[in-house]
C-alpha positions as CSV (number, residue, x, y, z in Angstrom):
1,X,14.0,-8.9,-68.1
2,X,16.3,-9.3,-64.6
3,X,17.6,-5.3,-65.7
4,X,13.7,-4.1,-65.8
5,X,12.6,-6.1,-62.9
6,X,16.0,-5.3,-60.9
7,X,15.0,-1.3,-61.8
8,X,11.6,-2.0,-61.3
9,X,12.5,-2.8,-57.6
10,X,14.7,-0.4,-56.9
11,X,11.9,2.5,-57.8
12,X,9.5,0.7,-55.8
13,X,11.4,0.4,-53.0
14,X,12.2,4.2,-53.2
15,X,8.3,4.8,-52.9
16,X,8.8,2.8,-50.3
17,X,11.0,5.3,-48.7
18,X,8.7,8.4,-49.6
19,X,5.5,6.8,-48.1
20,X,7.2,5.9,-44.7
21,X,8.5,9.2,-44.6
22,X,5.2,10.9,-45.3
23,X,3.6,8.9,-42.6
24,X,6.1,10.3,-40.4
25,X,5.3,14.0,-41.3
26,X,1.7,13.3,-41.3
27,X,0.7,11.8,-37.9
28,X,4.4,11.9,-36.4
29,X,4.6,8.2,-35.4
30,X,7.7,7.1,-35.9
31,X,6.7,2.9,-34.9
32,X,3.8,3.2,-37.2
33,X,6.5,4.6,-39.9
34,X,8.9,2.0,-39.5
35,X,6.2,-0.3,-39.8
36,X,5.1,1.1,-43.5
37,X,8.5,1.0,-44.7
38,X,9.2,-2.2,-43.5
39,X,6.4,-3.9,-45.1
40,X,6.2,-2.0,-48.3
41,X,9.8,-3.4,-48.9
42,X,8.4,-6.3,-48.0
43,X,5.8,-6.7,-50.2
44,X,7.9,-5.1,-53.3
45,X,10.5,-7.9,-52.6
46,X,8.2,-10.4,-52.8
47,X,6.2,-8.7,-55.8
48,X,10.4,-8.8,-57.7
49,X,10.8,-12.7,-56.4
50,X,7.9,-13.9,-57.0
51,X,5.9,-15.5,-60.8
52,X,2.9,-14.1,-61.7
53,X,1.8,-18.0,-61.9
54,X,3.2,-18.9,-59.1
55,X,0.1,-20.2,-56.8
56,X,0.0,-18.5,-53.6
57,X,0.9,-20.7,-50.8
58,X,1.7,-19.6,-47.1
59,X,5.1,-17.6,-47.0
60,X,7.9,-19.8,-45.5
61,X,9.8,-18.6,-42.5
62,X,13.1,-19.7,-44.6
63,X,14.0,-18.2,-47.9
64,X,16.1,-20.4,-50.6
65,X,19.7,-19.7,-51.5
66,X,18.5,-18.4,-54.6
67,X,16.0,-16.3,-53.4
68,X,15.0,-12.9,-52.4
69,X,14.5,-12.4,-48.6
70,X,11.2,-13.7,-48.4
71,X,8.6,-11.0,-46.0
72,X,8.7,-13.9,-42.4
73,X,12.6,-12.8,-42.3
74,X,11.6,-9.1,-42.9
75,X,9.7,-9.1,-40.0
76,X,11.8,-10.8,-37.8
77,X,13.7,-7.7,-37.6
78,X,10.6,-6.7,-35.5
79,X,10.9,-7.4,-31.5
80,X,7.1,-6.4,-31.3
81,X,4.5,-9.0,-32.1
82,X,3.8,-8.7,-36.1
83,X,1.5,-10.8,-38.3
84,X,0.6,-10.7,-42.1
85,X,-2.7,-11.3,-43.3
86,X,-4.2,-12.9,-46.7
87,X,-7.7,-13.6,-46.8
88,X,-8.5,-13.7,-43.3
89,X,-5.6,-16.1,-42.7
90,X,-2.0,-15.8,-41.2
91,X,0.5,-15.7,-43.8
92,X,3.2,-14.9,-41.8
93,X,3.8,-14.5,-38.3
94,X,7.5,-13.3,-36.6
95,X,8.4,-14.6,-33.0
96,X,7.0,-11.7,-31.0
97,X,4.0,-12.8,-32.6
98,X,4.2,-17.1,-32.4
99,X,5.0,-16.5,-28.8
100,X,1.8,-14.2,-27.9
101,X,-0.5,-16.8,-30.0
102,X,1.3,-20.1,-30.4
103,X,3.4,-21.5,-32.8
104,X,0.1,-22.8,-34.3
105,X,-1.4,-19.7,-35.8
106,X,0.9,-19.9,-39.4
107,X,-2.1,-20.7,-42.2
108,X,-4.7,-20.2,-39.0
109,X,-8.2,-17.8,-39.8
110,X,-7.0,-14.7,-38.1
111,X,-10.2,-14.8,-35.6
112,X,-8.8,-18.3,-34.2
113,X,-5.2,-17.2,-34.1
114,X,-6.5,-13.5,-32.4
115,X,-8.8,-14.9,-30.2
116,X,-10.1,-11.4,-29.2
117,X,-13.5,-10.3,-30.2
118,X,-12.6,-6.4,-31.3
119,X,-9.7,-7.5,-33.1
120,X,-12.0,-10.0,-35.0
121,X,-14.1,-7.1,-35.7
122,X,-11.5,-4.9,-36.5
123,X,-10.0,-7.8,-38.9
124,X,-12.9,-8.9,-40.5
125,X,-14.0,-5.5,-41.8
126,X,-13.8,-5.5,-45.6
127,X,-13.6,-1.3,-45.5
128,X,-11.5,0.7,-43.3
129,X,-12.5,4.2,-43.1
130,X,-9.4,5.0,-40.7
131,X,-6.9,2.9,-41.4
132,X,-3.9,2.4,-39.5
133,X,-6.6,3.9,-36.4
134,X,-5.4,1.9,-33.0
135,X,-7.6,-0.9,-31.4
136,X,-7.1,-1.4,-27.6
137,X,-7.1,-5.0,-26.5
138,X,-7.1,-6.2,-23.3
139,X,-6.7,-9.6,-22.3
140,X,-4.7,-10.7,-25.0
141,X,-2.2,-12.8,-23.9
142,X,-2.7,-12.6,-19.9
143,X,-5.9,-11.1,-18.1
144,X,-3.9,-8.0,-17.0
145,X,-2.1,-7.6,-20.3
146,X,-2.9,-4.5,-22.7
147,X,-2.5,-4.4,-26.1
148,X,-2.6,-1.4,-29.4
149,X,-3.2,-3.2,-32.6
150,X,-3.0,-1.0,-35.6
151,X,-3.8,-3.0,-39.2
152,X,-2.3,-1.3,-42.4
153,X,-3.4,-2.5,-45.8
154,X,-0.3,-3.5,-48.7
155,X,-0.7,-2.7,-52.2
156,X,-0.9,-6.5,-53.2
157,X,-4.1,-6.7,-50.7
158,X,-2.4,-8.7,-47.7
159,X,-2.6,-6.8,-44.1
160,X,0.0,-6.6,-41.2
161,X,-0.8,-6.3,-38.1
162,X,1.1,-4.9,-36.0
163,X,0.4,-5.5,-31.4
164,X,1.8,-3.1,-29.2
165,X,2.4,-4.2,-25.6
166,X,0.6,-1.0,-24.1
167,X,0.6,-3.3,-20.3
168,X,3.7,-1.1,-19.0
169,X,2.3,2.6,-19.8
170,X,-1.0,1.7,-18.7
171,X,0.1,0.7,-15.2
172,X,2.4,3.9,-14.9
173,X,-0.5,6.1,-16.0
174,X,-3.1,4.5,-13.2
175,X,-0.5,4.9,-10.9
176,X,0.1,8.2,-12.0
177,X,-3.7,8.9,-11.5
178,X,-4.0,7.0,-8.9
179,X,-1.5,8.8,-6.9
180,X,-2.5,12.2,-7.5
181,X,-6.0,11.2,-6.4
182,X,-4.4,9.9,-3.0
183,X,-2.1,13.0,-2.7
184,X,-5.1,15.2,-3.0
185,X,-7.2,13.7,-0.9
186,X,-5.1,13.2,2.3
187,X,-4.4,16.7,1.8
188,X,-8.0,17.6,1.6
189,X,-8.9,15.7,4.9
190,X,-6.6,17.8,7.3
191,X,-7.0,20.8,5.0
192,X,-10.7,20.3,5.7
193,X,-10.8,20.4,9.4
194,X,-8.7,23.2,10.0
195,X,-11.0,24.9,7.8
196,X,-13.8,23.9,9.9
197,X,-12.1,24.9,13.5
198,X,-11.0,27.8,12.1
199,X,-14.5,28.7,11.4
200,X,-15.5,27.9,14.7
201,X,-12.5,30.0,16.9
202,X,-13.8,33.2,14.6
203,X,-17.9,32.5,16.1
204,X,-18.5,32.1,19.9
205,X,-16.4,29.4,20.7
206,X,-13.8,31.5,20.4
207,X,-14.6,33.5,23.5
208,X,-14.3,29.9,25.8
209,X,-10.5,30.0,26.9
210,X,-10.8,25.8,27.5
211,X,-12.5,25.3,24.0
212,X,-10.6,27.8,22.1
213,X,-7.5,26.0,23.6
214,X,-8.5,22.5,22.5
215,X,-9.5,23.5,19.4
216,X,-6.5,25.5,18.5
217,X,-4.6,22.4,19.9
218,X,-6.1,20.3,16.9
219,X,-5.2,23.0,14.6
220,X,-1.8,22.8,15.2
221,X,-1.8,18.4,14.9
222,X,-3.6,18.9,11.8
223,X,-1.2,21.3,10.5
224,X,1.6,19.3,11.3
225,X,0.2,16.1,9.6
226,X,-0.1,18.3,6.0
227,X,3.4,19.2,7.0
228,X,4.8,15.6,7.5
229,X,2.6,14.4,4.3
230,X,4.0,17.5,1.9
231,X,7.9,17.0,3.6
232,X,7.3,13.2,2.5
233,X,6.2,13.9,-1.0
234,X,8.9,16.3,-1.9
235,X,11.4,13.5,-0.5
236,X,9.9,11.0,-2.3
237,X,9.7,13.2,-5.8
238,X,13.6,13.5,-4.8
239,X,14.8,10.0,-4.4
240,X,13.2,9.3,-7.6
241,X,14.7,12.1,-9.7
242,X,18.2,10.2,-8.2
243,X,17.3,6.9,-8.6
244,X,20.3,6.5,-11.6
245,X,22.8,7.9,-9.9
246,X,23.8,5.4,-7.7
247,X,25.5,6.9,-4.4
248,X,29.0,6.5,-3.6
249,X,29.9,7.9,0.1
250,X,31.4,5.9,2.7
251,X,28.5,5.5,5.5
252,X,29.4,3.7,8.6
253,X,25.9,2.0,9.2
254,X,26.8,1.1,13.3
255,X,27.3,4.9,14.0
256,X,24.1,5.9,12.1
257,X,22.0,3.5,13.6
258,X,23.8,5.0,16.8
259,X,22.8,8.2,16.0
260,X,18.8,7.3,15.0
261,X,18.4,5.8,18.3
262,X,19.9,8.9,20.4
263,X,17.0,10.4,18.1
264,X,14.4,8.2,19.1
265,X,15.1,7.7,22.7
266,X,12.6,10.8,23.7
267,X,9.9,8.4,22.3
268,X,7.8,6.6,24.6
269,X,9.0,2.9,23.5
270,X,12.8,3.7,23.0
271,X,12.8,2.1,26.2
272,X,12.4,-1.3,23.8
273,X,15.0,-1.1,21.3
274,X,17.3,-3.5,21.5
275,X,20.3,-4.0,19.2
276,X,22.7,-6.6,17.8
277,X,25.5,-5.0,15.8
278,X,28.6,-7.0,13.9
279,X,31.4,-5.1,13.1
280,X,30.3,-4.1,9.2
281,X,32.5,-2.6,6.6
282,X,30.9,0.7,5.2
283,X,28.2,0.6,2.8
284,X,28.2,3.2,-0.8
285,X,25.3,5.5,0.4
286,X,24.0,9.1,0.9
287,X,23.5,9.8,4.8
288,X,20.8,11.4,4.7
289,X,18.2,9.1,2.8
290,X,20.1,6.0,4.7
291,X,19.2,7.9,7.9
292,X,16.2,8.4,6.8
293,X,15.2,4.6,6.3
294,X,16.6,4.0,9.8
295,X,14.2,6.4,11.2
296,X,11.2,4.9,8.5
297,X,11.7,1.2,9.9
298,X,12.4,1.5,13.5
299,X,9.7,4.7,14.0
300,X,7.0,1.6,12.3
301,X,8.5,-0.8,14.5
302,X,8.0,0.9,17.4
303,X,4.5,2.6,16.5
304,X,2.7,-1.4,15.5
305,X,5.2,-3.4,17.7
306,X,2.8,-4.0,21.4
307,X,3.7,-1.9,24.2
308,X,6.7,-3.4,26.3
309,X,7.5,-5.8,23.8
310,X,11.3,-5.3,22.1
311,X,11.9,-3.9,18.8
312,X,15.1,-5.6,17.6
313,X,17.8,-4.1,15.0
314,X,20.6,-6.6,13.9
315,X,22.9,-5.6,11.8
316,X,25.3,-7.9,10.3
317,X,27.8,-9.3,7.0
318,X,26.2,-10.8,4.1
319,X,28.9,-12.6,2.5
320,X,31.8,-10.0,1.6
321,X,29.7,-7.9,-0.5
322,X,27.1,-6.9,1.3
323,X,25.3,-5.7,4.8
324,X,21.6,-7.7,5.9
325,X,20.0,-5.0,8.7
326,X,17.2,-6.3,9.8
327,X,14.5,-4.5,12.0
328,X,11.8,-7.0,14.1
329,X,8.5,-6.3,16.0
330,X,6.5,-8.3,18.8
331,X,2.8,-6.6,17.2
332,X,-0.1,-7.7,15.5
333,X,1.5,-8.8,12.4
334,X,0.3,-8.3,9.0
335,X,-2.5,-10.6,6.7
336,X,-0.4,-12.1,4.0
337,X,-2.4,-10.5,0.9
338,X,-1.6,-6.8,2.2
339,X,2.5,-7.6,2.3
340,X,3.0,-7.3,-1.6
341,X,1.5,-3.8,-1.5
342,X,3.1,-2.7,1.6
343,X,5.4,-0.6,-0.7
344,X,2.8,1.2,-2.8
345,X,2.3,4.9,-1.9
346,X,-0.8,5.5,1.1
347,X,-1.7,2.0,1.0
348,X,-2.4,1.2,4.4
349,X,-3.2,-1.9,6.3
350,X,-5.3,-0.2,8.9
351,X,-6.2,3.2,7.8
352,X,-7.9,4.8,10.8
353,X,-5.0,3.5,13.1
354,X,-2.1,4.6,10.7
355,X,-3.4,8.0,11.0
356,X,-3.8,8.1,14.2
357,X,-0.3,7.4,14.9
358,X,0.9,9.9,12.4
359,X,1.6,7.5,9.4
360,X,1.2,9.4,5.9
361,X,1.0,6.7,4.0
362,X,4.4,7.0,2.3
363,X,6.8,5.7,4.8
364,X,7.8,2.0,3.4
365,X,7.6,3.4,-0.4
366,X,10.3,6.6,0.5
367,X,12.1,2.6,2.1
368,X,11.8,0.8,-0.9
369,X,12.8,3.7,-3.0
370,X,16.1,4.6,-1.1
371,X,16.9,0.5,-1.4
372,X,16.5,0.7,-4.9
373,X,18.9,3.6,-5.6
374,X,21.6,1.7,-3.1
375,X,21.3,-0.8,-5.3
376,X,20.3,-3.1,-2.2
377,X,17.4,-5.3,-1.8
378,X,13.7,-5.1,0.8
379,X,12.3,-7.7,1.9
380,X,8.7,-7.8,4.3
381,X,8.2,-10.9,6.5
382,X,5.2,-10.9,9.2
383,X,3.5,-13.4,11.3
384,X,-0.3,-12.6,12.3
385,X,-0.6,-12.2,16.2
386,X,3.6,-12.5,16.4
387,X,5.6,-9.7,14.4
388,X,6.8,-7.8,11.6
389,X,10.5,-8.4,10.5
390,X,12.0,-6.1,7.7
391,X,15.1,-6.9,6.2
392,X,17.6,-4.5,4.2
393,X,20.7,-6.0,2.5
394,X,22.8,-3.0,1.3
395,X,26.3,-3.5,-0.9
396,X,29.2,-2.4,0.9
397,X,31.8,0.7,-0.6
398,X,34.4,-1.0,-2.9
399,X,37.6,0.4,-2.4
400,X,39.3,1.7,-5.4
């Protein structure tokens, strides 16, 4: 009887193997597959263990010595939350799962333990004309959470159900969408307007020597703002196509901060900068990007900092491994509740004034971007009505 039940097994479990590969082929979901085969051995495990008077009793998280593998350790192997389901209650629930819904949902009705009303609608179904079909949850868990739940059926009648934590993707995707919306349409407004002068310089005004000289003069500003915004997107597009390859160069951050400020001083507040630099050892960077974070922070500085007030850069050790620059303002300061999104691309504090001082929008994310592939760390500090500080702490070059 072992020999029969022993073959028995063995064929089932090889079915197993078909199905799961058929589900592959078919809809080419190689999760969903893993999750067939998984619990088809599952279930043909227990099916071999198990007596056919044996009374059915909530499947225990630990097996016997003697035992098969009973289906709670199967899907342990399983980081994502998973649950099985016999009429309408948990049977079995792996830790992905007991830490979504509590350790108390084991022998709980599966409305209770998936407190979520299309899931409950989903679950309590007694025909499923697309099974396997995903459910979208949100809420589950935390408000901002989002989860897939897809619900296969066993031969023996039990259900697993399988959660998907969909939160990451989704916020990628409205960023995504999100920033192509923003792209587009501060292109659009300076597209716009030289569309409109244009226009005008070709009809009557063009024949005015004053107007057609104002006009063209806008032209040009707006033409040079698309230029800024496209030469910040395409740097932007290229830190983050290098964000994994960490830079190695020796960069000798007093002589580049040196070198921004020569750069700056044709500006009318260069007049302003003060500086405070301690003798540093080099920091692993690329030049270029480094330079341009120098000319990101200070050009904000001076642009929001009030007229005659200074705009200080201190550059100093941070312990042996690392560099803190720092770059201050005396200006209006920033609400607290805008700070966390500083970083995010054309969010602005002030829109109307950002653009009128040239901003695109994109300067502190191209920042936060170029920290994050030095490996360093940003940090935003501001004081309503006193100042903006933003601090930089960069690893220095190891020697070899």
């Amino acid at each position: 009887m072992h020999s029969f039940l022993g073959v028995r097994t063995a064929l089932a479990l090889v079915v197993a193997a078909i199905a799961a590969g058929a589900s592959l082929l078919l809809n080419g979901d190689a999760q969903a597959s893993l999750v067939v085969l998984v619990c088809a051995a599952a279930a043909v495990l227990i099916a071999a263990s198990g007596s056919d008077h044996a009374p059915a009793s909530p499947i225990s998280a630990m097996p016997s010595a003697d035992s098969e593998p009973a289906i709670a350790e199967v899907i342990e192997a399983i980081g994502e939350p998973l649950l099985v389901i016999a009429d309408s209650r948990v049977e079995a629930a792996n830790q992905g799962a007991r830490e979504l819904l509590g350790e108390h949902v084991l022998g709980e009705d599966v409305r209770v333990a998936i407190r979520h009303p299309a899931a409950a609608e989903r679950l309590m179904r007694p025909d499923d004309a697309n099974p396997g079909a995903p459910i979208h949850l949100v809420g589950l868990g935390t408000r901002d959470q989002r989860w897939e739940m897809r619900v296969r059926t066993l031969g023996d009648g039990r259900r697993v159900v399988h959660l998907i934590d969909r939160t990451g993707s989704y916020a990628a995707e409205r960023m995504r969408v999100d920033f192509v919306a923003n792209a587009s349409h501060e292109l659009r407004t300076p597209l716009a307007s030289l569309l409109g002068y244009v226009e005008t310089l070709r009809e009557d005004a063009g024949d005015d020597p004053g107007t057609r000289a104002r006009f063209l003069k806008i032209v040009f500003g707006e033409a040079q703002r698309m230029q800024r915004l496209i030469e910040d997107l395409i740097s932007l597009s290229r830190i983050e196509a290098e964000k994994y390859r960490a830079p190695d160069k020796a960069v000798n951050l007093p002589e580049l901060i040196g070198q921004v400020t020569t750069e700056l001083s044709g500006s009318p507040r260069a007049a302003d900068l003060v500086t405070h630099i301690a003798d540093v050892a080099p920091v692993a960077g690329d030049p270029t990007q480094l330079s341009q974070l120098l000319h990101n922070v200070i050009g904000n500085a001076m642009k929001y900092g009030r007229e005659g007030t200074p705009v200080t850069i201190l550059l100093q050790p941070e312990g042996e491994a690392m560099v803190r620059l720092t770059v201050s303002d005396e200006g209006e300061g920033i609400p607290p509740q805008h700070i966390p999104r500083l970083t995010e691309r054309f969010y602005r504090v002030d829109s109307g004034r950002s653009r009128s001082l040239g901003g695109t929008g994109l300067g502190l994310a191209i920042v936060k971007h170029i920290v994050e592939r030095h490996r360093g760390r940003l940090d935003i500090a501001s004081v309503v009505g006193k100042g903006t500080t933003v601090t930089m702490v960069l690893p220095v070059r190891r020697v070899s």
